[in-house]
HTML snippet that shows the backbone in 3Dmol.js (N, CA, C, O; Angstrom):
<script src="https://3Dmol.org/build/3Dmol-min.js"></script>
<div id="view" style="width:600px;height:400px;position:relative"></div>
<script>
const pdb = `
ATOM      1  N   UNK A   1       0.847  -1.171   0.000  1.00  0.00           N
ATOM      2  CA  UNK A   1       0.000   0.000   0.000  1.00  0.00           C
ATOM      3  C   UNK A   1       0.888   1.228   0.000  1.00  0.00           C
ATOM      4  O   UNK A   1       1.995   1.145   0.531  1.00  0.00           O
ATOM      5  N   UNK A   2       0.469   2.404  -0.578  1.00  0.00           N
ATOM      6  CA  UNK A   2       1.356   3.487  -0.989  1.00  0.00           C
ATOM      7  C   UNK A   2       0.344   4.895  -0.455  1.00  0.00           C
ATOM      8  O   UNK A   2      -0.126   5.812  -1.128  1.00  0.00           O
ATOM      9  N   UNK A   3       0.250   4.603   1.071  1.00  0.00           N
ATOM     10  CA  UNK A   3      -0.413   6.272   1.867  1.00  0.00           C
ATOM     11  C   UNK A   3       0.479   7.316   1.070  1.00  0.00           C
ATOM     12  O   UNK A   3       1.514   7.337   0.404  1.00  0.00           O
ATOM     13  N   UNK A   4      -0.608   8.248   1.559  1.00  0.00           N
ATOM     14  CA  UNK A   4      -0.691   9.596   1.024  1.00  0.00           C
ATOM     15  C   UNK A   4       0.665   9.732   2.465  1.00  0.00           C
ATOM     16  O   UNK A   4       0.785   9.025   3.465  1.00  0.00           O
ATOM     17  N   UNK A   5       1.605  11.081   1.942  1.00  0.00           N
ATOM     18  CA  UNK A   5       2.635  11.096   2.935  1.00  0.00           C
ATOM     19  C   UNK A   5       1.781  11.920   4.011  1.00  0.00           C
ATOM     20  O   UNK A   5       1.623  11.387   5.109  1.00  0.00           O
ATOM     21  N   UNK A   6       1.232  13.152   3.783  1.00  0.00           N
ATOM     22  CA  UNK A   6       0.374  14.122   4.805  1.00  0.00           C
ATOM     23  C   UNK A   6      -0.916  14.503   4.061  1.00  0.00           C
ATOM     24  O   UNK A   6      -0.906  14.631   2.836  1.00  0.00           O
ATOM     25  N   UNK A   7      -1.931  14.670   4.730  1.00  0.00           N
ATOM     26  CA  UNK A   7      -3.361  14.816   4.450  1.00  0.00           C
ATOM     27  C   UNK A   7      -4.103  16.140   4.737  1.00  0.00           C
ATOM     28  O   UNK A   7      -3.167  16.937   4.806  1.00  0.00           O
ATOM     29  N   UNK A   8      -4.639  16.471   4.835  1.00  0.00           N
ATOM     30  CA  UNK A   8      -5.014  17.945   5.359  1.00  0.00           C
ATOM     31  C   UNK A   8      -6.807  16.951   6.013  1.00  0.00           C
ATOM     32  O   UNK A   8      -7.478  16.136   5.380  1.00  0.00           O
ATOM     33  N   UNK A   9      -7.012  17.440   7.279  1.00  0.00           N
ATOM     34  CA  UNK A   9      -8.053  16.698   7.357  1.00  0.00           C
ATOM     35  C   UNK A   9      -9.142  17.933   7.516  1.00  0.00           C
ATOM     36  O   UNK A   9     -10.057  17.801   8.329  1.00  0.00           O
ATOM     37  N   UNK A  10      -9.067  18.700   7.011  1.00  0.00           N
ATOM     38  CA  UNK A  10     -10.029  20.038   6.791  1.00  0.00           C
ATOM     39  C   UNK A  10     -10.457  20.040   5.146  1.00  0.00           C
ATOM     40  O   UNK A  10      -9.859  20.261   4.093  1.00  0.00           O
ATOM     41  N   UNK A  11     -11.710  19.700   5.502  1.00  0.00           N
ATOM     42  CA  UNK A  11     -12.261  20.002   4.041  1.00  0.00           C
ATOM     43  C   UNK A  11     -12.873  21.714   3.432  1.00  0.00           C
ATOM     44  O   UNK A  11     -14.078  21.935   3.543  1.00  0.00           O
ATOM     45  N   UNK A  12     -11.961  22.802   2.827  1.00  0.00           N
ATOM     46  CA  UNK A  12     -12.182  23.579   2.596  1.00  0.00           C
ATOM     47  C   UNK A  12     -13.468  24.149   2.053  1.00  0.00           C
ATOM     48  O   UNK A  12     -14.113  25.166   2.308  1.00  0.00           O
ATOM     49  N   UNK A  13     -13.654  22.902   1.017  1.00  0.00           N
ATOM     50  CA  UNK A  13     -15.584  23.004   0.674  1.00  0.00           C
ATOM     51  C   UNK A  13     -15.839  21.980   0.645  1.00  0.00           C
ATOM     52  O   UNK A  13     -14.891  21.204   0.766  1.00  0.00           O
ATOM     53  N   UNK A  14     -17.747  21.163   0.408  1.00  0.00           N
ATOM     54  CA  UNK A  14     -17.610  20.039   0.679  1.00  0.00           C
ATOM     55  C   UNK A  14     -17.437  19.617  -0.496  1.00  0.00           C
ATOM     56  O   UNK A  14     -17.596  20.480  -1.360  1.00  0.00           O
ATOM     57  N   UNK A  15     -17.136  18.480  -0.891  1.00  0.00           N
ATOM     58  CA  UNK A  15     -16.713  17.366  -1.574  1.00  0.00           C
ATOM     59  C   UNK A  15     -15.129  17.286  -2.097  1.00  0.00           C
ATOM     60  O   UNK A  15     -14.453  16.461  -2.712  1.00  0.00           O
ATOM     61  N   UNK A  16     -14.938  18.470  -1.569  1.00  0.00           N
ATOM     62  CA  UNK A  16     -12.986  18.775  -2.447  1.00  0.00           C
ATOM     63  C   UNK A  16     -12.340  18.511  -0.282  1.00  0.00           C
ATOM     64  O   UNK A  16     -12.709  18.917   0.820  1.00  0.00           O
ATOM     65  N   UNK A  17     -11.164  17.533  -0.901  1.00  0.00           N
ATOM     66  CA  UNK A  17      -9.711  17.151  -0.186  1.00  0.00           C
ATOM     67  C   UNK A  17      -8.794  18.154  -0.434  1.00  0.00           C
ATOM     68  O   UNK A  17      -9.151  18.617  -1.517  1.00  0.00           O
ATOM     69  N   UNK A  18      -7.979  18.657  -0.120  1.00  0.00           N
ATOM     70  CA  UNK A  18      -6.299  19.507  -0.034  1.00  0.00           C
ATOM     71  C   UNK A  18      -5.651  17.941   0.551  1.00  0.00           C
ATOM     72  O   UNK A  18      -6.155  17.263   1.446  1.00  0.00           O
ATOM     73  N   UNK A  19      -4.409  17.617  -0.235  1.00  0.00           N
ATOM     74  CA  UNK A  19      -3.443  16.651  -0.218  1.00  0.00           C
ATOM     75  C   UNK A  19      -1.959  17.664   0.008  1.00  0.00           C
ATOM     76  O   UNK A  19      -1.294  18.120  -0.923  1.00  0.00           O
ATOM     77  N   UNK A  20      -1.767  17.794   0.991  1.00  0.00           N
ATOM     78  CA  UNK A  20      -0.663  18.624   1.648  1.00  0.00           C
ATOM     79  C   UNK A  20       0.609  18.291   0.899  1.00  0.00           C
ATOM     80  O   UNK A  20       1.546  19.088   0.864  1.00  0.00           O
ATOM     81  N   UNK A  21       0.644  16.986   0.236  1.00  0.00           N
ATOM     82  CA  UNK A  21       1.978  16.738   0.216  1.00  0.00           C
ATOM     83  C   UNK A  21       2.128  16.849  -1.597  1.00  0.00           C
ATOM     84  O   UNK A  21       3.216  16.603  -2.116  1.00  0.00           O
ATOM     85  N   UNK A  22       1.564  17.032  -1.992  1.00  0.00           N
ATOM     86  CA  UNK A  22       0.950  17.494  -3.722  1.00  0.00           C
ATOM     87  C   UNK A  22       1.233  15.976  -4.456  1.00  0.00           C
ATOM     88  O   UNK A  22       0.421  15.051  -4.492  1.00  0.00           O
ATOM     89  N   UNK A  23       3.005  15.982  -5.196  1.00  0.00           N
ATOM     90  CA  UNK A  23       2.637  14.825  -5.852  1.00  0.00           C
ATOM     91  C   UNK A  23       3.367  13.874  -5.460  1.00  0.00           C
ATOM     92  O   UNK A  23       3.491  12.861  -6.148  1.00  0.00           O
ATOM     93  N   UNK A  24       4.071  14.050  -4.116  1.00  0.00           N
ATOM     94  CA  UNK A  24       4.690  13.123  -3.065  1.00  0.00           C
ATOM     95  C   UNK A  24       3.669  12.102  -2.902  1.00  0.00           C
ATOM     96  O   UNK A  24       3.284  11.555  -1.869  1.00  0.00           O
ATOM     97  N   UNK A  25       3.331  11.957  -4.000  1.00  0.00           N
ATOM     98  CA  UNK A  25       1.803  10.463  -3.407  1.00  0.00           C
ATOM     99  C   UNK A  25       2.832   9.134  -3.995  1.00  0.00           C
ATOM    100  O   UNK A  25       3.616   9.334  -4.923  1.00  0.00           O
ATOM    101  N   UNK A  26       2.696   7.669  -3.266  1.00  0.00           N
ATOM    102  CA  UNK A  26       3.179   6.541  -3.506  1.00  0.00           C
ATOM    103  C   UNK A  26       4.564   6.916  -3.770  1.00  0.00           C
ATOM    104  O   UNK A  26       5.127   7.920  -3.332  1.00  0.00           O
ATOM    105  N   UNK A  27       5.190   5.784  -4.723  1.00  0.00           N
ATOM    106  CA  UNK A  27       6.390   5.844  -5.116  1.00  0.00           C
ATOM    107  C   UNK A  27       7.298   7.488  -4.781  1.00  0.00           C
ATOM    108  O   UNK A  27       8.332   7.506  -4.113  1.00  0.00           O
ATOM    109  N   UNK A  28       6.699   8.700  -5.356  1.00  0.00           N
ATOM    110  CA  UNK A  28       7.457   9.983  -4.812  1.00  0.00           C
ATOM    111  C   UNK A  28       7.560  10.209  -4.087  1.00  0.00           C
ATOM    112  O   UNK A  28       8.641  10.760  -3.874  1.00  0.00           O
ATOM    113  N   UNK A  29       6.456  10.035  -2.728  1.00  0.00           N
ATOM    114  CA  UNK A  29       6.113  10.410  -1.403  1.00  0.00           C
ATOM    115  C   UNK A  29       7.542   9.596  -0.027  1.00  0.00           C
ATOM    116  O   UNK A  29       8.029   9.817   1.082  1.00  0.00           O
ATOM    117  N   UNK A  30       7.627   8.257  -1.607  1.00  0.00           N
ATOM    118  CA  UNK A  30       8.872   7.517  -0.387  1.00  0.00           C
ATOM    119  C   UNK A  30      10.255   7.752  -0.681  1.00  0.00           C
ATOM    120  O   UNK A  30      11.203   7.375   0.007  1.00  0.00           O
ATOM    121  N   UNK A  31      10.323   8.671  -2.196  1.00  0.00           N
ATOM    122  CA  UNK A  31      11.986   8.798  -2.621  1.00  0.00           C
ATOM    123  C   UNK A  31      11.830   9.935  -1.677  1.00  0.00           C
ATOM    124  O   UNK A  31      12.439  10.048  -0.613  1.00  0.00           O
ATOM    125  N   UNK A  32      10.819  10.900  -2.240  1.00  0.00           N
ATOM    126  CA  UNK A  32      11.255  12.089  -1.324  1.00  0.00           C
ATOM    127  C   UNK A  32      11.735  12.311   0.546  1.00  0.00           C
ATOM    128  O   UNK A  32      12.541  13.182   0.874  1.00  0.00           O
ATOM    129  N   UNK A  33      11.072  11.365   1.580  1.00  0.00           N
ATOM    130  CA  UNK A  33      10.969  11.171   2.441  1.00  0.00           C
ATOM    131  C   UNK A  33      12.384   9.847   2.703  1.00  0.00           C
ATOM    132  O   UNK A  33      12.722   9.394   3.796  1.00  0.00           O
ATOM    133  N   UNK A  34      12.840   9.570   1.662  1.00  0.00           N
ATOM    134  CA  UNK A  34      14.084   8.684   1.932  1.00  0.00           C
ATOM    135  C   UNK A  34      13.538   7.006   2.525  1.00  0.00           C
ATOM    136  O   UNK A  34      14.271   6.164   3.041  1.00  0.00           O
ATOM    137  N   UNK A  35      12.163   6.893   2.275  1.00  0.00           N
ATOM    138  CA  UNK A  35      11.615   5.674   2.977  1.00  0.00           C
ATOM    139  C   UNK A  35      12.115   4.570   1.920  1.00  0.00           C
ATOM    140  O   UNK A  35      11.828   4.489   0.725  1.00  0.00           O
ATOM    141  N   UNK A  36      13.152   3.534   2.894  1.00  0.00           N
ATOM    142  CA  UNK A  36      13.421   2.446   1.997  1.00  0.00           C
ATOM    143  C   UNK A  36      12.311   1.662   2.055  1.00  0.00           C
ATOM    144  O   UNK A  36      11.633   1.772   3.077  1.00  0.00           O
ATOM    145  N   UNK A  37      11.796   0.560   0.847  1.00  0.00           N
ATOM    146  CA  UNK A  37      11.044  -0.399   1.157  1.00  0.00           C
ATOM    147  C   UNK A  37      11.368  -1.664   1.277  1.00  0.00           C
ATOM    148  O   UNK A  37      12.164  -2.193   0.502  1.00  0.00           O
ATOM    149  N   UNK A  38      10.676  -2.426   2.457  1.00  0.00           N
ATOM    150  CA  UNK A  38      10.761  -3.540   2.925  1.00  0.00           C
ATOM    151  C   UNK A  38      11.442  -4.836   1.729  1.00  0.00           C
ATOM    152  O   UNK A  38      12.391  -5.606   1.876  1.00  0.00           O
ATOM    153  N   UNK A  39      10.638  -4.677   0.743  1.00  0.00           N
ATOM    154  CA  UNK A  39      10.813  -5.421  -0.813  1.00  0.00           C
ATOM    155  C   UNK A  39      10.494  -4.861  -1.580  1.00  0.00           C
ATOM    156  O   UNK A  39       9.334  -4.506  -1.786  1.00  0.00           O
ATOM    157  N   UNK A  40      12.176  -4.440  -2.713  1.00  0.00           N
ATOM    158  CA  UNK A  40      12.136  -3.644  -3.435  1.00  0.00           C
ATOM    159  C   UNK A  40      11.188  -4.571  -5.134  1.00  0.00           C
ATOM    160  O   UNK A  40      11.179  -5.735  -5.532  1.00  0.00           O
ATOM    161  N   UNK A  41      10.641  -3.470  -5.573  1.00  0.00           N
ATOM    162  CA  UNK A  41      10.130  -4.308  -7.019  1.00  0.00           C
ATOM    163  C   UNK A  41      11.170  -5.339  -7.532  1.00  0.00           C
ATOM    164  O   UNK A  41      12.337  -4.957  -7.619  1.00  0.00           O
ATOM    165  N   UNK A  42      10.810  -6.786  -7.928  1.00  0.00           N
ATOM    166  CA  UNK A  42      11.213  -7.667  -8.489  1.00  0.00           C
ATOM    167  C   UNK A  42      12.311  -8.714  -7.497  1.00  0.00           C
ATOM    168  O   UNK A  42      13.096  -9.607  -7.815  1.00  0.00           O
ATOM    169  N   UNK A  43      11.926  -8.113  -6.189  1.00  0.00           N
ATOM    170  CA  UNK A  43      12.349  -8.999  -4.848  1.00  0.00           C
ATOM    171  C   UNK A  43      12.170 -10.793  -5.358  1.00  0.00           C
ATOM    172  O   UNK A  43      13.023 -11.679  -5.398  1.00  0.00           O
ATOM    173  N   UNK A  44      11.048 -10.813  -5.617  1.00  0.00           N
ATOM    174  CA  UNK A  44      10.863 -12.118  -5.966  1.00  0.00           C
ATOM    175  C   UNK A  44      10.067 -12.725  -5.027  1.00  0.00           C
ATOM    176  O   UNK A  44      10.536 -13.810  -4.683  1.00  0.00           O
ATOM    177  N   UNK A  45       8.888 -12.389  -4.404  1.00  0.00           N
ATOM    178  CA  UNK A  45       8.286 -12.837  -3.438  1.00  0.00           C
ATOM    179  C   UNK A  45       7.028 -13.964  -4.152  1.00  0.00           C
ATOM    180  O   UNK A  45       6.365 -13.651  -5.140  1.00  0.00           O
ATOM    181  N   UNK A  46       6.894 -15.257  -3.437  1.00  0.00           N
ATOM    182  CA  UNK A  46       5.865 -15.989  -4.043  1.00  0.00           C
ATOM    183  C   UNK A  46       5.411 -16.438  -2.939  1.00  0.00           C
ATOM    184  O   UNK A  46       5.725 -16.109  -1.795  1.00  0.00           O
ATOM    185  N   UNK A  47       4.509 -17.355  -3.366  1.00  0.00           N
ATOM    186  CA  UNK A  47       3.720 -18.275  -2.397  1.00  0.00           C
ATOM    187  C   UNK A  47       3.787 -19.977  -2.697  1.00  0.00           C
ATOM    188  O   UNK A  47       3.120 -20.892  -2.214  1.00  0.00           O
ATOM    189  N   UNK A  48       4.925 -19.975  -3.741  1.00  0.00           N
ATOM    190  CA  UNK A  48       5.754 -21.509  -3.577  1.00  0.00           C
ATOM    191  C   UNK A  48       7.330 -21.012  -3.680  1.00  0.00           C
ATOM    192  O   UNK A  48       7.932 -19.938  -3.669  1.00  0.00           O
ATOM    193  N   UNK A  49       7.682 -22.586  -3.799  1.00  0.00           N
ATOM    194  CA  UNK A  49       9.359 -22.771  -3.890  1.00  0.00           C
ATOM    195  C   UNK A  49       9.793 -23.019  -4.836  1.00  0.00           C
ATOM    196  O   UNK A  49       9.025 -23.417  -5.711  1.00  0.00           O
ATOM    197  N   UNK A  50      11.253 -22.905  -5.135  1.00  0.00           N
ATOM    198  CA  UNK A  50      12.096 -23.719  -6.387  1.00  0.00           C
ATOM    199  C   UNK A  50      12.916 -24.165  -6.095  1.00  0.00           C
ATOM    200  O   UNK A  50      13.526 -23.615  -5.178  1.00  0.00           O
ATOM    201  N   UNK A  51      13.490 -25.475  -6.683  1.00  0.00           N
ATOM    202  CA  UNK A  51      14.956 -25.801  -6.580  1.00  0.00           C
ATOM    203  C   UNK A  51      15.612 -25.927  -7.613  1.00  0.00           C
ATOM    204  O   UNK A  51      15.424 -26.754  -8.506  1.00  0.00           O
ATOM    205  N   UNK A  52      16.600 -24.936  -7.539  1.00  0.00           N
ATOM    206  CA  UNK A  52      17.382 -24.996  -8.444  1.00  0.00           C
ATOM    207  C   UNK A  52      18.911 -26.634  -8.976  1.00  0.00           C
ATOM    208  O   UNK A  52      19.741 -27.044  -8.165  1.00  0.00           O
ATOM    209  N   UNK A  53      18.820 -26.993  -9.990  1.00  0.00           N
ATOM    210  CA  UNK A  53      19.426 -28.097 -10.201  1.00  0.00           C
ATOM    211  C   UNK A  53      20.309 -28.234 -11.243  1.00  0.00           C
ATOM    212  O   UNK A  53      20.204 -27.353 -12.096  1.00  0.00           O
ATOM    213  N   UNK A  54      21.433 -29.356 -11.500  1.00  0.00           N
ATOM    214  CA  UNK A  54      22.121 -29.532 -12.814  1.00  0.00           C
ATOM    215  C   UNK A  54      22.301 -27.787 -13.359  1.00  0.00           C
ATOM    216  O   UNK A  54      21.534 -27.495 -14.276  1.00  0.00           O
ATOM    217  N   UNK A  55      22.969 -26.972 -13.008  1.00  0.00           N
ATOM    218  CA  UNK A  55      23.344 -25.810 -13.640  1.00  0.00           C
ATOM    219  C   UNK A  55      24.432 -26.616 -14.201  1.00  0.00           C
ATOM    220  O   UNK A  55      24.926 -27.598 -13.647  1.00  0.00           O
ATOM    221  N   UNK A  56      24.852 -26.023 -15.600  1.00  0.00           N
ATOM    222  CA  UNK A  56      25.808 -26.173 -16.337  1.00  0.00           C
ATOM    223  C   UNK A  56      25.993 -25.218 -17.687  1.00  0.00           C
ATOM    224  O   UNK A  56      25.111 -24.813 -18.443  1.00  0.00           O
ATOM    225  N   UNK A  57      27.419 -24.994 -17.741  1.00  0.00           N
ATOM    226  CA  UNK A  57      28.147 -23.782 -18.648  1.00  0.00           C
ATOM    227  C   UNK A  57      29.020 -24.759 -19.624  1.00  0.00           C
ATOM    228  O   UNK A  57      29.589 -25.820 -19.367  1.00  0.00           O
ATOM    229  N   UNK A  58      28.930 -24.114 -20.677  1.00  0.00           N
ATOM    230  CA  UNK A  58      29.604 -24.173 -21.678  1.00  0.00           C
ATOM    231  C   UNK A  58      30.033 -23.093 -22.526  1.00  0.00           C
ATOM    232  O   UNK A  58      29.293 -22.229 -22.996  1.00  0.00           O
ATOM    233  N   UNK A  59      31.897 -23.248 -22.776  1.00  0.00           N
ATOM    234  CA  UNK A  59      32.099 -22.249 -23.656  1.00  0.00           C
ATOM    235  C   UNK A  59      32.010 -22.955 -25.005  1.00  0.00           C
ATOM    236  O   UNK A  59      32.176 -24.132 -25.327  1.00  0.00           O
ATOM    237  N   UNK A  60      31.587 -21.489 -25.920  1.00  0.00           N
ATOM    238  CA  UNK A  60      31.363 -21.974 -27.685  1.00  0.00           C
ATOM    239  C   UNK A  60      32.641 -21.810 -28.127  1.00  0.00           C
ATOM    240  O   UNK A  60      33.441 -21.416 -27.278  1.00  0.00           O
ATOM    241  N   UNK A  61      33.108 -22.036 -29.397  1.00  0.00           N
ATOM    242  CA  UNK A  61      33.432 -21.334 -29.961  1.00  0.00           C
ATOM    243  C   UNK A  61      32.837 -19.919 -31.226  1.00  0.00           C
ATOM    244  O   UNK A  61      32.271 -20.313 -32.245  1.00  0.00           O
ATOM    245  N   UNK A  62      32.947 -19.058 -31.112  1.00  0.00           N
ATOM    246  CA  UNK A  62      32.118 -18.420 -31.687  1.00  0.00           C
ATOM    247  C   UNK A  62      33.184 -17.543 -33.045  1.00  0.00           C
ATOM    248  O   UNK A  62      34.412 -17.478 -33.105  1.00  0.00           O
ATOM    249  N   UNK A  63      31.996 -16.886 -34.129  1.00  0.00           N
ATOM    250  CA  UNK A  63      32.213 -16.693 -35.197  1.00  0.00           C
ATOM    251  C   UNK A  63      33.650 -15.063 -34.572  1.00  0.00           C
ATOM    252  O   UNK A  63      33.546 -14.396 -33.543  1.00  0.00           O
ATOM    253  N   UNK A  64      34.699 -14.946 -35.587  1.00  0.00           N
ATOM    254  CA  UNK A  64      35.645 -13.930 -35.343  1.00  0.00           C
ATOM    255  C   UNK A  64      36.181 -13.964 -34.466  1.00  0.00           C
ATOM    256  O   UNK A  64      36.705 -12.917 -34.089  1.00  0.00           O
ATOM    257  N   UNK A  65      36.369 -15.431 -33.508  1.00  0.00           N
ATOM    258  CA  UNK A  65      37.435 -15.388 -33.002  1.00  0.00           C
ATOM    259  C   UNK A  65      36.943 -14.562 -31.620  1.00  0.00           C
ATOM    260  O   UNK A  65      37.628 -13.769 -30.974  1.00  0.00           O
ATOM    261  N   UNK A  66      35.363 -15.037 -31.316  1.00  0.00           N
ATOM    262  CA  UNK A  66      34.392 -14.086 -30.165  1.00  0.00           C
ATOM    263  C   UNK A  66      34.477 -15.622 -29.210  1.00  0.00           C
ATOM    264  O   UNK A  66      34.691 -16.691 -29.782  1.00  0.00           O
ATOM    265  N   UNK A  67      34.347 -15.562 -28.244  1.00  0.00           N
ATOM    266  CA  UNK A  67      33.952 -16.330 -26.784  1.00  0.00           C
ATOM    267  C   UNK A  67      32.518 -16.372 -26.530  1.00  0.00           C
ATOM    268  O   UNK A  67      32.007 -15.482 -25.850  1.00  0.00           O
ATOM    269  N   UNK A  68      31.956 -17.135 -26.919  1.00  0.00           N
ATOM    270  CA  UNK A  68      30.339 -17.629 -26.092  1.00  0.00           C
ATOM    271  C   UNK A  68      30.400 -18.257 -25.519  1.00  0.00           C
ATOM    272  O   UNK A  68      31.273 -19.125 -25.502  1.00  0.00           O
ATOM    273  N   UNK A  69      29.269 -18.096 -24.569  1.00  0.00           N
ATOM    274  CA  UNK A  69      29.405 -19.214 -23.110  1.00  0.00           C
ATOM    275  C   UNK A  69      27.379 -19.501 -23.432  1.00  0.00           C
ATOM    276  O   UNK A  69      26.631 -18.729 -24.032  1.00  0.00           O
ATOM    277  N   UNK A  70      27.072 -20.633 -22.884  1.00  0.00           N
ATOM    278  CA  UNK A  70      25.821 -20.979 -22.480  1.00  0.00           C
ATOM    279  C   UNK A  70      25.963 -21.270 -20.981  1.00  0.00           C
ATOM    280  O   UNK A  70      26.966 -21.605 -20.349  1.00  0.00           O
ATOM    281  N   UNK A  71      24.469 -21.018 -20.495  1.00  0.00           N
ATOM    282  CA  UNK A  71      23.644 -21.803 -19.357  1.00  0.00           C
ATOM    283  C   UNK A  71      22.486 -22.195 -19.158  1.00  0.00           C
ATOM    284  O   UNK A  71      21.480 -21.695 -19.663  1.00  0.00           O
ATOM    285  N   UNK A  72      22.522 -23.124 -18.407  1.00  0.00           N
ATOM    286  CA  UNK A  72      21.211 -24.301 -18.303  1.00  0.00           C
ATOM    287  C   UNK A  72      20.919 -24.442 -16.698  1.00  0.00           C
ATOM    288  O   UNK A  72      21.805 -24.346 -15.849  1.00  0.00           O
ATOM    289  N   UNK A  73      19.928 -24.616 -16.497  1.00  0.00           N
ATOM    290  CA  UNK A  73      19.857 -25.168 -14.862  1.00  0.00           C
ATOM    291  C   UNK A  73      18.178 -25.847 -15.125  1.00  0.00           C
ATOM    292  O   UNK A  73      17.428 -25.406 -15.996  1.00  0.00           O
ATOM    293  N   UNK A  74      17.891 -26.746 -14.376  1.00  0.00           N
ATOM    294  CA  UNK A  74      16.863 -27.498 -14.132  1.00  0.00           C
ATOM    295  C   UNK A  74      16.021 -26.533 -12.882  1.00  0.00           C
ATOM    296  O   UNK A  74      16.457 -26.149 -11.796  1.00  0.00           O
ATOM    297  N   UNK A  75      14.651 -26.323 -13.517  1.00  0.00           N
ATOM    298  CA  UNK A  75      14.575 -25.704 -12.391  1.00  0.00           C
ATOM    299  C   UNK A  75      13.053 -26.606 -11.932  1.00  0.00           C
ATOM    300  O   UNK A  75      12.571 -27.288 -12.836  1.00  0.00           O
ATOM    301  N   UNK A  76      12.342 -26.609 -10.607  1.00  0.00           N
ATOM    302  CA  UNK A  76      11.580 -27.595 -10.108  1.00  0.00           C
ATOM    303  C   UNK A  76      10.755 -27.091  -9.722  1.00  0.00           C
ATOM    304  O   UNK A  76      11.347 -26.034  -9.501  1.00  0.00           O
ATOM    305  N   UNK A  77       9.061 -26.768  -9.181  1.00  0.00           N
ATOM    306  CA  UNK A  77       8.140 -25.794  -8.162  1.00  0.00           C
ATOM    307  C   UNK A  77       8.298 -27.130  -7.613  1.00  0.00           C
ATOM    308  O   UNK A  77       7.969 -28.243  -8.024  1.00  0.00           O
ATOM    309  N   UNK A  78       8.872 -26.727  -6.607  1.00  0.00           N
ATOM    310  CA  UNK A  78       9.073 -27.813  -5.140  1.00  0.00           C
ATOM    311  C   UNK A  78       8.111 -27.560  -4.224  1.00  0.00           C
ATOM    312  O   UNK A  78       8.259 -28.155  -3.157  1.00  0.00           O
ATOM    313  N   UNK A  79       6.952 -26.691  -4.348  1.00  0.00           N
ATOM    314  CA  UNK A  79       6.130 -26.155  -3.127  1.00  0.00           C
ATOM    315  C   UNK A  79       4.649 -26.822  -3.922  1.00  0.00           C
ATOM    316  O   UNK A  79       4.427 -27.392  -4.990  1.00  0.00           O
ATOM    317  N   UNK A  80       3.731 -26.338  -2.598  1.00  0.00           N
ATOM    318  CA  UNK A  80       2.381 -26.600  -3.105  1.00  0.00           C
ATOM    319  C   UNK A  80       1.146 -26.135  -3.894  1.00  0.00           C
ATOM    320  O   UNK A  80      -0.017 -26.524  -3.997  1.00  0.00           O
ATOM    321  N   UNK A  81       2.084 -24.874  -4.543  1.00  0.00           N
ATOM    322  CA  UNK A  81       1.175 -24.059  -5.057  1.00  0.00           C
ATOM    323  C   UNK A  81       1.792 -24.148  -6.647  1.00  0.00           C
ATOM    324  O   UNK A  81       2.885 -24.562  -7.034  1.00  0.00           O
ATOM    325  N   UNK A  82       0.587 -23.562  -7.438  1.00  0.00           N
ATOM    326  CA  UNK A  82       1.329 -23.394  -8.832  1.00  0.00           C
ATOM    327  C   UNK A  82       2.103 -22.200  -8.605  1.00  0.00           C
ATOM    328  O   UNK A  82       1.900 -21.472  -7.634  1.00  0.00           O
ATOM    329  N   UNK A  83       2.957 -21.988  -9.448  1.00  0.00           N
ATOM    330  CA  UNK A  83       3.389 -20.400  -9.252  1.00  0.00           C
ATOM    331  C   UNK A  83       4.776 -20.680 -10.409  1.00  0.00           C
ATOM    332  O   UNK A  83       5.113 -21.842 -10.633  1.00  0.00           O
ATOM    333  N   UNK A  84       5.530 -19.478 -11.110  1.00  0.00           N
ATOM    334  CA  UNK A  84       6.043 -19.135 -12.150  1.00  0.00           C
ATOM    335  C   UNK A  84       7.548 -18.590 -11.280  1.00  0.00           C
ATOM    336  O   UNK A  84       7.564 -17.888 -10.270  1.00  0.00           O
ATOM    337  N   UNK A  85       9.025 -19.283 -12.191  1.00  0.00           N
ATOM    338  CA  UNK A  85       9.980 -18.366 -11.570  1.00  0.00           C
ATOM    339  C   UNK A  85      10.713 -18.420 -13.174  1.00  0.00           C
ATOM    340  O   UNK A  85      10.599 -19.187 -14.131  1.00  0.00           O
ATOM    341  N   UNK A  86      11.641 -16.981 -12.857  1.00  0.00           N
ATOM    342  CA  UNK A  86      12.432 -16.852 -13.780  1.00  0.00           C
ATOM    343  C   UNK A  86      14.033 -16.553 -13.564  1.00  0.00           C
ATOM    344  O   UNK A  86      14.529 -15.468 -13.260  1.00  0.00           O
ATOM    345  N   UNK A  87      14.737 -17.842 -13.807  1.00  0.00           N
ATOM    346  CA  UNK A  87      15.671 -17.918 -13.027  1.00  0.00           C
ATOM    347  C   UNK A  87      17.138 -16.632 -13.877  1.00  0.00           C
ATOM    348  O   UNK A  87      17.239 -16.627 -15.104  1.00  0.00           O
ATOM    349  N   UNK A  88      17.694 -16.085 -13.361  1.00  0.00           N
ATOM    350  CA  UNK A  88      18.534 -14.502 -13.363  1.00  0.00           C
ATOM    351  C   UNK A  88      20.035 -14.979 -13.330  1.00  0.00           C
ATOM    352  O   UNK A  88      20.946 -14.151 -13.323  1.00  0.00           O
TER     353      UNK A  88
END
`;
const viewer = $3Dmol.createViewer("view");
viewer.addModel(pdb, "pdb");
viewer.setStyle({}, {cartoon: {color: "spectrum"}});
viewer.zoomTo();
viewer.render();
</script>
């Protein structure tokens, strides 16, 4: 959830808010204020597991005398839920 940083709790007329902090709302409200977050985007949080397995590298030979390498790893949802990983 991404609160408003300060609120004005006086409604000047009715149906109109004043938002004290203008466009410090969500994401700006926490650079500006220096608030680190708990888990940054792409943390990787799920509601199963993986195990990672058999990783293995290989160098190529490649065209001009260039260096390629590959990688592989087996990867498993070891938990009880469906859920998607993308291994980095």
């Amino acid at each position: 959830d991404s609160p408003a940083v300060a609120t004005a709790a006086v409604d000047p007329r009715p149906g109109e808010a004043i938002y004290s902090e203008g466009f410090n709302v969500g994401h700006r409200g926490f650079t500006d204020n220096a608030v680190e977050p708990q888990f940054p985007f792409g943390y990787g949080l799920s509601y199963t597991s993986f195990v990672y397995s058999e990783f293995r590298t290989e160098l190529l030979s490649g065209v001009d005398c260039e260096t390629r390498a590959t990688a592989s790893v087996q990867l498993r949802n070891s938990g009880t839920r469906a859920g998607a990983e993308v291994p980095q």
